[in-house]
Every structure is written in structure tokens, then in C-alpha cells.
N, C-alpha and C positions, 0 to 999 in steps of 0.2 A: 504494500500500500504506500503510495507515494503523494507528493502535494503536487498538482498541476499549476506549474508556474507560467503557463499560458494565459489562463483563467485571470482575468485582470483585478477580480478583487481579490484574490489570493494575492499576486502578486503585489499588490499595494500594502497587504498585511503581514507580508511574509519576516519582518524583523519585528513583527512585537512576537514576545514573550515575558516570561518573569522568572529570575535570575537569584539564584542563591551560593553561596560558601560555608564551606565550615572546613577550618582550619588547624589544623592540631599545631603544637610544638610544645618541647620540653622545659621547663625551668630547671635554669641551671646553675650552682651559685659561681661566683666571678675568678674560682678557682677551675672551674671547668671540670665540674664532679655535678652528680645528680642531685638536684635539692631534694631534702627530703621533712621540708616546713610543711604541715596542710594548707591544701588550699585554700589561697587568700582570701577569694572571691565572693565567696559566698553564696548563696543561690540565687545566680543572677541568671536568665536566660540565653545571653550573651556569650557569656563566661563558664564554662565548663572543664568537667576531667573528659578523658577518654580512657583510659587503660591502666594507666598510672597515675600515682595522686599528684604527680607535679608533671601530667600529661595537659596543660592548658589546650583547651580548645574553643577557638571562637568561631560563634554561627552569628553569620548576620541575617538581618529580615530579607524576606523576599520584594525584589525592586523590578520595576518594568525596562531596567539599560544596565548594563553592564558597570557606565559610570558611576551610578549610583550603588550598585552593590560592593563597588572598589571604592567608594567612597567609605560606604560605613567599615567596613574593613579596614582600611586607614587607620580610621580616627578608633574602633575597637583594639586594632593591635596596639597604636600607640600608648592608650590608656591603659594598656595591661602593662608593656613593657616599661613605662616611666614608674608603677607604683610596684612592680617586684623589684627598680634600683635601689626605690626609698623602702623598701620594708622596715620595720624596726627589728625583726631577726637577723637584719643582714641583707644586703644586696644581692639578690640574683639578677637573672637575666632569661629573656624571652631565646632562647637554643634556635638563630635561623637555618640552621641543616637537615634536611633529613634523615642523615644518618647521626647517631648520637657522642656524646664527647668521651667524656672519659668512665669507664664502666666498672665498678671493681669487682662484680659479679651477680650471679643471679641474687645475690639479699642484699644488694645495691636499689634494687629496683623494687620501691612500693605501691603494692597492688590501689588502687582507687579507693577509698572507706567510704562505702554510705551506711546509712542506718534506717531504722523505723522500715516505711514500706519499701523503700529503694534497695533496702539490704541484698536483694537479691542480684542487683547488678553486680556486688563486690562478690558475691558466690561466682555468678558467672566468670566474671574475669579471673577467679583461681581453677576456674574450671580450663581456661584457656589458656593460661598458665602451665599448669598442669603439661598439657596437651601439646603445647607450642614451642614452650621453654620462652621466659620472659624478655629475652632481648631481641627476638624478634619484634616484639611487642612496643619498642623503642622507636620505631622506624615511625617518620609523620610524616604529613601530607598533606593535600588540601583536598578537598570533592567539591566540584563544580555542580552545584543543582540546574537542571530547567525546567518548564514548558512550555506550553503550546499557548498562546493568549485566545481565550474564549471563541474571538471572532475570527480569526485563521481557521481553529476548529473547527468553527461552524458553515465557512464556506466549503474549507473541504469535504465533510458531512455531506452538504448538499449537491457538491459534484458525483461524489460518491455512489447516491442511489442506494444508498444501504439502509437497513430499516430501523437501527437502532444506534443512538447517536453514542450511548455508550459503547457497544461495540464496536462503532467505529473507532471511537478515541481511544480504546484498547488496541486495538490490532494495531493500530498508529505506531502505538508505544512501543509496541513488541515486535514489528518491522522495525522499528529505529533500533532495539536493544541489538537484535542481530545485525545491525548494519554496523553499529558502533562497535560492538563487540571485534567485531572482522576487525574494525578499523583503527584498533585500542594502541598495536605496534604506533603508527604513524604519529597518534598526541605522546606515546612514551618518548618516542626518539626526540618531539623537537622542543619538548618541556623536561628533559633528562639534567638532574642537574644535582646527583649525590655520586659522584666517581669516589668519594677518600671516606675514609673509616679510620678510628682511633683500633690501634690494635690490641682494645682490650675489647673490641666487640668481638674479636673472635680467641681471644686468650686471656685470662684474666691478668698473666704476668705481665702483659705488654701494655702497660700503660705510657702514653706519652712517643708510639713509634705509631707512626703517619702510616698508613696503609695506602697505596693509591689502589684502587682495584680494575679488573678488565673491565668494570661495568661503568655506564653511564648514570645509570639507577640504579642502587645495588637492591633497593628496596621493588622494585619492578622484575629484579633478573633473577636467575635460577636458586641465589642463595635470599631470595626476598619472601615474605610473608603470604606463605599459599596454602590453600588445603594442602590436605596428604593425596588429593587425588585431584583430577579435571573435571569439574561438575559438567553434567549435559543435559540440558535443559530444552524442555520441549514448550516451542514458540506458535503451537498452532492456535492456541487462543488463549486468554486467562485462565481455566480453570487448568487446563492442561499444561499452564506453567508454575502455578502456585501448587499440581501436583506434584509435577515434577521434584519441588524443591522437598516437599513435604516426606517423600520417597525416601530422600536423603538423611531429613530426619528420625523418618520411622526406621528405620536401618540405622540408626546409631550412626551413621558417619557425620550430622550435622546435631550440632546440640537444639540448635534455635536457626532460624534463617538469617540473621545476624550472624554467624558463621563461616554465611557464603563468601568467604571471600574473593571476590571478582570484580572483572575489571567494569562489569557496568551492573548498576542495579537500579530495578523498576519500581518505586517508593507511593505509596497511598499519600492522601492529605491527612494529616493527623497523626493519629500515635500509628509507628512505624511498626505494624506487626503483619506477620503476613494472612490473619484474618481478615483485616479490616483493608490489604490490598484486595482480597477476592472478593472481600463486600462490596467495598465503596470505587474498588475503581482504581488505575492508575491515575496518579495525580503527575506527576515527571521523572525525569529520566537523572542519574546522577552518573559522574563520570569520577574514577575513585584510582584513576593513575597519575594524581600529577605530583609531583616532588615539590616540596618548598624550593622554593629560590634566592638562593640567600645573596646574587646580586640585586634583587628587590627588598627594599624597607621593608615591604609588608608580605613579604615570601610568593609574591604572583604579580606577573608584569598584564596591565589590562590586554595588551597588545594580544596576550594568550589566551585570555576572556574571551574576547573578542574574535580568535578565530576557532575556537569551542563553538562559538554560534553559527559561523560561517559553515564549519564543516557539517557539524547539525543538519542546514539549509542545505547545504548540498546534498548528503545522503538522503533527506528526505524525498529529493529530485529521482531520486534511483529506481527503479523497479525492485520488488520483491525479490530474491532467491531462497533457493533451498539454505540450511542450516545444519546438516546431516553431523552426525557424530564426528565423523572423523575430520569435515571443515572446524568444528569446535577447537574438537583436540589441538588442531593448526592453528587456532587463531589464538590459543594460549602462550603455544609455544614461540608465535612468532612475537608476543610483547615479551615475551624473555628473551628472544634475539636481538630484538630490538633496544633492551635496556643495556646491549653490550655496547663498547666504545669504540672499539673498528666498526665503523660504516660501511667501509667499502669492501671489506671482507668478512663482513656480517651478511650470511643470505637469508632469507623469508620463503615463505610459499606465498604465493600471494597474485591472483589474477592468471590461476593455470600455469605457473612458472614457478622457479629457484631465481631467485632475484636481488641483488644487492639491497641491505635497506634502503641505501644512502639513493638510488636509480628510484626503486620503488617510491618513497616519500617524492619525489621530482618529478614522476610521474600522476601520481595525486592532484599534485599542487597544479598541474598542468591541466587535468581533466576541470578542478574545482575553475580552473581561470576562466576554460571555455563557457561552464558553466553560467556563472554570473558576468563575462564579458557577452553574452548571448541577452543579457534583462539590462545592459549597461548600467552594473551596480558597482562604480568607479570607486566606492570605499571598501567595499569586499576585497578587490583586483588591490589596495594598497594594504589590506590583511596578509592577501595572500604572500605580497611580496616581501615582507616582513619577515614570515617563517620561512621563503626561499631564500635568504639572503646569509640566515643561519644554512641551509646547505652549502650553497655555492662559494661561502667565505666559511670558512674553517674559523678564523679567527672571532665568529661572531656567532658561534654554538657555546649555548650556556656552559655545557661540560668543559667544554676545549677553557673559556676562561678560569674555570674553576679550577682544572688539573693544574694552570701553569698560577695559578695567586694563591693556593692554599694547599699543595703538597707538600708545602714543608710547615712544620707549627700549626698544625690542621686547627688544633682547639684554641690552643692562645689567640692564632687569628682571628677564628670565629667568636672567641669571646670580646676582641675590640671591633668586632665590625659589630654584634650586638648591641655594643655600648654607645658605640656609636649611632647607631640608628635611634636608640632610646632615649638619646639626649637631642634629636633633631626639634626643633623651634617650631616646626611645620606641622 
């Protein structure tokens, strides 16, 4: 199921939607060890844990333009990171990397504490613990929320001819999650921006030796936070994909569908369970591979926002395809190709071929051009060339500056580029 961008009120509506974040990163005190103060926050909606009790994570509201959802993001990260300088415990610092600083072992790392009804989130998370082994668990990131704005929906609906408006906006959803999914390598590769690790993530003795690694993401690549298996999930309609998951569960390999960890997930409006997706309906689509960016203040360049929506628009242009098992399989494995740091001797499967990623992504970026050079949508065409300019110059791939500014003193750097961000006037 596709959007007909012929169709001229479609095409008039085709950039509204509404836009969300949520961001995780570590606190970390300004020796570059895991804070391990509770959280400061309090019960702010804003301001949350994830995993660890000094896993900061911030959600902002849902906004109709990308500028606006990098706005509140801004002014949220800001505020978080100017009052863990001043704590009266002690200074820490907002952790802009994805991978995390200095580790001194699994009882380094404390589990999240709730209490009363909530208690059961801190079960879970020792549940996953358990399971996972906690430093995986370290690794943050940001997830990109969207959808669809009402009135998009409802002309496509109407072209559509289908007889039920939910249904349609379902199948939408779950055409887009297969297309994304396929297409999860291409955002890993040109948002990849954790290549170095402190080498007590992988040894407890190694504190303080820089790691650089083969990966561009280490948290996206083979050694990053994944089931123990490749979930396969069946896209032919709602019920048939909250069975799918459910499967998983009943079979003990998934505790909860919070579990799934994959590169795209299909979220209700409301409390995020997967009853109340089969009830009430795909509400938007979340994209759950990007890597903090820690040559951004606020760990995400809009410029990236911005072509998140682009590519969106474009796969919705695309025609259905099959999804069959073993395409799945491939499209996991190629975001683990993808999160490696040789481009050009990194191959993918990808469009019936073995194909450089580094060709593949140029190739993309080529099809999306024709694309919206076809609607003459001249800010699109300056998206796109944005993320071509990261291939074509080396020099201006987030990784590439990361490996040559922060391979050597990986945490001390990262602890004065924190500090410095948290002291910015802006």
C-alpha cells in the first residue's frame, strides 16, 4: 500500500505529520565512571530512566515539524545537563556517546528503582539483566517517533476504495514497517557514529585503553544489543502481526513485547502494550537505530530528522513487496553490515545483489532524488544532498570524524566536550 503522489491533495499534504524523540544517555560523574546518585528528576514526564538509574532519558511532546520537536529537545537536554553540573552530590555530566565511558563491571551498573505500582518495571529490567548481561544495556540512542497527519490519511483512505478507514491506516503502517525495516542498513550507515569503546566494556581490567572498533555503530553491529535470535514477523495485517509477536512470547523466547528488540516498531497511542496496539490501532511508526551524536549538542543533527521524513515519503511512494522469512533474516543482517566501518568493502544483499554498502546507500539516495525531483520538492533534493555528501567526502561521515578526534583519551574527551556543551549560553 503506497501514497499516490499524483493525487494532488495528497501531494499538497504529503509533509504534514507529527514528530517525536526520546533520547536516552548516561550520567556520568566528571571522572568518567558511572554515576551512581538516584535520579535527580523526579517524576517529570520529560525526564526519565531507561535501564539504569542514571540511564537519563528524555521524551519530548509530539510536534507537527521536525523544528519544533529539535526545539524542545534542545532546551530538554540543556536543562538536564546544566543541573547534573550543579548537583549538590557532585557534578556529573549528560554521557554524549553511545557507547559508555568507563565501566568497572557488571555491579558498576545500577538497575533503575521504582517502587509502589511501577515496581514491576525494576523486576523487568533484572529480568533482562539476567538475560543480557548488563553492559549491553549501557549502549543509548535516540528513536525517532512519527505519523501520518489525519488529513494525508484520509485522502489516501479515499483513493484507496477500501472499506475501512482503520484498516487502511493499518496496512499503511505495516507496509511502511516492512519497507523500513528493509531499509534500517541505509539510516544505520549514514547516522553511525559510536566506532570507540573504553576497554572496560569488554574487560573489566582495561580501564582507561581506547578501543577503536571495526564498527561504525558498535551498538547496531554484530557485538550490539539483539535478541538471541531474528524475530519474523508476519505483516499481512494486524492481528496477524501482534500474533506473530505474541508467539514469541508464548514460547518463552520474548518476556513482554518490549523485548523485541528491532530495528522498527509499530506503537499504539497511549500506554504502549501490545493489547491496546491490537485494540486501538497503530498510532506511528518509531525508528530505534540511531546512535547519539556527540558532534551534536543535543546528540541528533535536524538535518537527520529531516531526512527520516524524507525517506518515510519516499518508501511510502513504493509498491508493496513480499517480506518472506529469509528477506527478514537479510534485512537484519545487512544493519549489522552496515554498522561496520569499511564501506567499501562492506557488502549487503540488497535489490537482488551483493553490493557495496557504501554503492548501495548512493544508489538510494539516487532513486529518492528522482523521486521528489519528479513533485519539484527542491528542499527534499537539498536533504538528500546532505547525506550524499557524507558519502562522496569521507571526510564528512560522522564516524570518519569521530575515529580521527576521539581515538585517543576517548572518555576524558568526551567528558570536556560534555562540559562543554552544558555550559553553552544558548
Amino acid at each position: 500500500m503506497s501514497f499516490n503522489f499524483d493525487n494532488q491533495d495528497i501531494l499538497k499534504n504529503m509533509y504534514k505529520g507529527s514528530f517525536g524523540i526520546e533520547k536516552e544517555s548516561l550520567r556520568v560523574n566528571t571522572d568518567g565512571f558511572l554515576s551512581h546518585t538516584p535520579h535527580p528528576f523526579g517524576h517529570n514526564p520529560h525526564i526519565d530512566r531507561d535501564f539504569c538509574e542514571n540511564q537519563v532519558e528524555i521524551v519530548t511532546d509530539v510536534f507537527d515539524s521536525t523544528s519544533e520537536v529539535f526545539n524542545q529537545l534542545s532546551e530538554l537536554h540543556n536543562t538536564v545537563a546544566k543541573k547534573l553540573l550543579s548537583l549538590e552530590t557532585g557534578s556529573e555530566i549528560l554521557w554524549l556517546f553511545s557507547n559508555p565511558p568507563y565501566v568497572k563491571g557488571e555491579s558498576d551498573i545500577p538497575i533503575a528503582s521504582f517502587k509502589g505500582s511501577l515496581k514491576g518495571k525494576e523486576i523487568y529490567r533484572k529480568y533482562l539483566a539476567e538475560k543480557y548481561g548488563k553492559k549491553k544495556m549501557l549502549f543509548s540512542g535516540i528513536h525517532f517517533n512519527f505519523s501520518f497527519a489525519d488529513k494525508l490519511l484520509e485522502y489516501g483512505f479515499k483513493e484507496s476504495k477500501m472499506k475501512s478507514f482503520a484498516d487502511y491506516k493499518n496496512n499503511l503502517y505495516l507496509e511502511l514497517a516492512k519497507k523500513m525495516t528493509k531499509y534500517s542498513w541505509l539510516i544505520v550507515y549514514l547516522t553511525a557514529a559510536s566506532p570507540i569503546t573504553d576497554g572496560s566494556f569488554f574487560d573489566d581490567s582495561a580501564i582507561g585503553k581506547d578501543v577503536v572498533t571495526p564498527f561504525s555503530s558498535a551498538r547496531c553491529s554484530e557485538i550490539g544489543y539483539w535478541n538471541e535470535f531474528i524475530p519474523i514477523l508476519n505483516y499481512d495485517n494486524l492481528k496477524s502481526y501482534v500474533g506473530s509477536i505474541r508467539k514469541y512470547i508464548a514460547d518463552g523466547l520474548l518476556k513482554s513485547a518490549s523485548e523485541l528488540y528491532y530495528p522498527i516498531r509499530l506503537k499504539p497511542l497511549g500506554a504502549n502494550s501490545i493489547e491496546n496496539l491490537e485494540k486501538t490501532g497503530v498510532n506511528h511508526i518509531e525508528l530505534r537505530m540511531l546512535d547519539l551524536n556527540p558532534l551534536s549538542p543535543v546528540g541528533i543533527f535536524k538535518e537527520d530528522m529531516d531526512f527520516l521524513h524524507m525517506l518515510i515519503l519516499y518508501l511510502t511512494s513504493l509498491k508493496d513487496e513480499s517480506f518472506s522469512e529469509s528477506e527478514q533474516i537479510c534485512a537484519i543482517k545487512n544493519v549489522k553490515q552496515a554498522a561496520k566501518y569499511d564501506d567499501e568493502n562492506t557488502f549487503i544483499s540488497f535489490g537482488g545483489e551483493k553490493i557495496s554498502v557504501k554503492s548501495a546507500a548512493l544508489n538510494v539516495l539516487c532513486d529518492m532524488q528522482k523521486f521528489f525531483e519528479k513533485y519539484n520538492q527542491n528542499n527534499a533534493l537539498n536533504i538528500i544532498d546532505y547525506q550524499r555528501n557524507k558519502i562522496t567526502d569521507k571526510s564528512k561521515r560522522y564516524v570518519e570524524i569521530i575515529r580521527k578526534g576521539y581515538s585517543k583519551n576517548y572518555v576524558e574527551s568526551g567528558i570536556r566536550l560534555s562540559i562543554k556543551y552544558a555550559d553553552r549560553s544558548d
